[in-house]
C-alpha positions as CSV (number, residue, x, y, z in Angstrom):
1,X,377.3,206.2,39.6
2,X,379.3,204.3,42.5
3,X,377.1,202.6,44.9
4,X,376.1,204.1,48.7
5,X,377.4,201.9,51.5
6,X,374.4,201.2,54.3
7,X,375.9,204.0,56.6
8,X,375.5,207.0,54.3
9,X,371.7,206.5,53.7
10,X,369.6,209.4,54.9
11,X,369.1,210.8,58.7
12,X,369.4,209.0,61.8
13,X,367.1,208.6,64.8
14,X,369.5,210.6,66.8
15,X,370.1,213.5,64.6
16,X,365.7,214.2,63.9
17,X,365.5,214.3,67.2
18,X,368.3,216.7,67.7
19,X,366.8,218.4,65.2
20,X,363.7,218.3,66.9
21,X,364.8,219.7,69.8
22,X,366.2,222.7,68.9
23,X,363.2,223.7,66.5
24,X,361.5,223.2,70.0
25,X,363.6,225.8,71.7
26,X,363.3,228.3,68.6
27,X,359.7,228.3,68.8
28,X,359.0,228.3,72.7
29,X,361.8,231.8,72.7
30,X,359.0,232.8,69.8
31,X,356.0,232.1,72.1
32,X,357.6,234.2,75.0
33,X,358.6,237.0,72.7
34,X,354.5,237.1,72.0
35,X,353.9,237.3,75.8
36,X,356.1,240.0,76.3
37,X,354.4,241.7,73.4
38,X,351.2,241.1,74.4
39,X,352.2,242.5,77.9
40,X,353.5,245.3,76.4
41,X,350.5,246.3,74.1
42,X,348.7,246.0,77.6
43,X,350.6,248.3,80.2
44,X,350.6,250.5,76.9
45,X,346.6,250.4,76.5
46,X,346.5,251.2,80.1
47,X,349.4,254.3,80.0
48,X,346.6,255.9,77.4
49,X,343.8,255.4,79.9
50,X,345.7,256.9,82.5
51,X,346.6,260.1,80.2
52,X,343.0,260.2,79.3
53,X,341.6,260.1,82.8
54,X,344.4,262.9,83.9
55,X,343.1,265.3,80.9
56,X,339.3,264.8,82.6
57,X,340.3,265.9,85.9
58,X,342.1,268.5,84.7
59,X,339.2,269.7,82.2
60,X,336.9,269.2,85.5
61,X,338.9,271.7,87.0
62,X,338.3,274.2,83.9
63,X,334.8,273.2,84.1
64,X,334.3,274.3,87.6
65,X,337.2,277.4,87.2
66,X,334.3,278.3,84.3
67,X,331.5,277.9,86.6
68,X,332.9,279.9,89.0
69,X,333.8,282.7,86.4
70,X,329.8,282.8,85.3
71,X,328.4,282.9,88.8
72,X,330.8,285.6,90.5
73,X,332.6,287.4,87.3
74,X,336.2,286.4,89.1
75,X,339.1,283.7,88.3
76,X,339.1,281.7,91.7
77,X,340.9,278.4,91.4
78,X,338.6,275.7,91.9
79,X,339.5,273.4,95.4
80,X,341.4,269.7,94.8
81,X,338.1,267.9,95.7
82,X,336.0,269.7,92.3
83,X,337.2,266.9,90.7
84,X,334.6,264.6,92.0
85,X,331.5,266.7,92.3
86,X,328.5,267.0,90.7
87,X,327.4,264.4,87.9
88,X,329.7,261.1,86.9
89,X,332.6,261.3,89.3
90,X,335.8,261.2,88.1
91,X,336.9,258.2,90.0
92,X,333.8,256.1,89.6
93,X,334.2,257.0,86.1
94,X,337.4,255.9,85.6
95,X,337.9,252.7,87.6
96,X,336.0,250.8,85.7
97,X,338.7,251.0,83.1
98,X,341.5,251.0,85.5
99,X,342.1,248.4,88.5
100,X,342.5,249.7,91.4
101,X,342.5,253.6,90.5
102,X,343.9,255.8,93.0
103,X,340.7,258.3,94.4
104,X,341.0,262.4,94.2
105,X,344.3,262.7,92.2
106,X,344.5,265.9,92.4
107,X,345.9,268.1,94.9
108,X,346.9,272.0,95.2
109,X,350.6,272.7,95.4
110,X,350.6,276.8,95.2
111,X,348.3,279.5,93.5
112,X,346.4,277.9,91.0
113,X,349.1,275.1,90.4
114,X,347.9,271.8,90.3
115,X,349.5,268.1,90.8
116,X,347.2,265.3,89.4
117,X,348.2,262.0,90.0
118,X,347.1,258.8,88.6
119,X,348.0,255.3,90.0
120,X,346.4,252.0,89.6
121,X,347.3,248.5,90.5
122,X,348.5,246.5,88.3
123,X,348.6,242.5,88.8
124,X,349.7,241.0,85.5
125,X,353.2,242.7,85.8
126,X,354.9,241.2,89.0
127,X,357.5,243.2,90.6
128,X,357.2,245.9,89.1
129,X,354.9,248.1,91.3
130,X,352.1,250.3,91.2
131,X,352.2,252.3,87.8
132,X,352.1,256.1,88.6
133,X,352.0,258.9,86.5
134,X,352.0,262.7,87.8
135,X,350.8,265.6,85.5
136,X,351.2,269.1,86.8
137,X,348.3,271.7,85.7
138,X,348.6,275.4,86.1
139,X,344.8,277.5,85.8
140,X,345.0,281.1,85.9
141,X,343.5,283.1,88.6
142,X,343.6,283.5,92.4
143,X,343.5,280.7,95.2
144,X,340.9,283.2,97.0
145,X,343.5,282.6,100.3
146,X,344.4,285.7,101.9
């Protein structure tokens, strides 16, 4: 074995803290990926709630479709404003889940055909806006307009 001059033993100061550095910038890109993520898995969790709370309004508006059909034996298309009547109401409801929920989604477009809309604020997500999302609903029967 030939014998290792003084300049080709092991790391220097310079080149661990190179090294250093860069395993610094690997794993602060890691912790932002896991923001984003997080963020993600958020807006996502709130996109369900938001599906969830148009399917109550528009099974409120069955509900009171059905009420009408046992009281008066005829398909009348419940008004917008069923939504929140009697018992929980549908915004109280649901704002506790969602900040900032938008009140009576719904509104009547033509014969039985309605537009429910649900929109909440959103803080976490700058510049990005309100999040909206707009089901349409179609009941059968008559608007009971003449």
């Amino acid at each position: 074995m030939s014998a290792r001059t003084g300049q080709e033993q092991g790391f220097t100061l310079v080149e661990a803290l190179v090294a250093l550095l860069v395993l610094s910038i690997g794993l602060l890109g890691v912790a932002a990926m896991q923001l984003k993520s997080l963020q993600g898995a958020h807006a996502a969790y709130q996109r369900s709630i938001a599906s969830l709370a148009a399917q109550d309004a528009q099974e409120r508006l069955w509900a009171e479709m059905a009420a009408h059909w046992a009281a008066h034996k005829e398909l009348k298309c419940p008004g917008p404003g069923s939504v929140n009547g009697e018992g929980a109401a549908w915004d109280d409801q649901w704002s506790s889940l969602l900040p900032g929920l938008n009140h009576v989604p719904v509104s009547l477009e033509d014969t039985c055909e309605y537009d429910i809309t649900v929109s909440w604020d959103e803080g976490r997500f700058s510049g990005e806006g309100a999040p909206e999302f707009t089901y349409a609903v179609m009941l059968p029967g008559d608007t009971g307009e003449e």
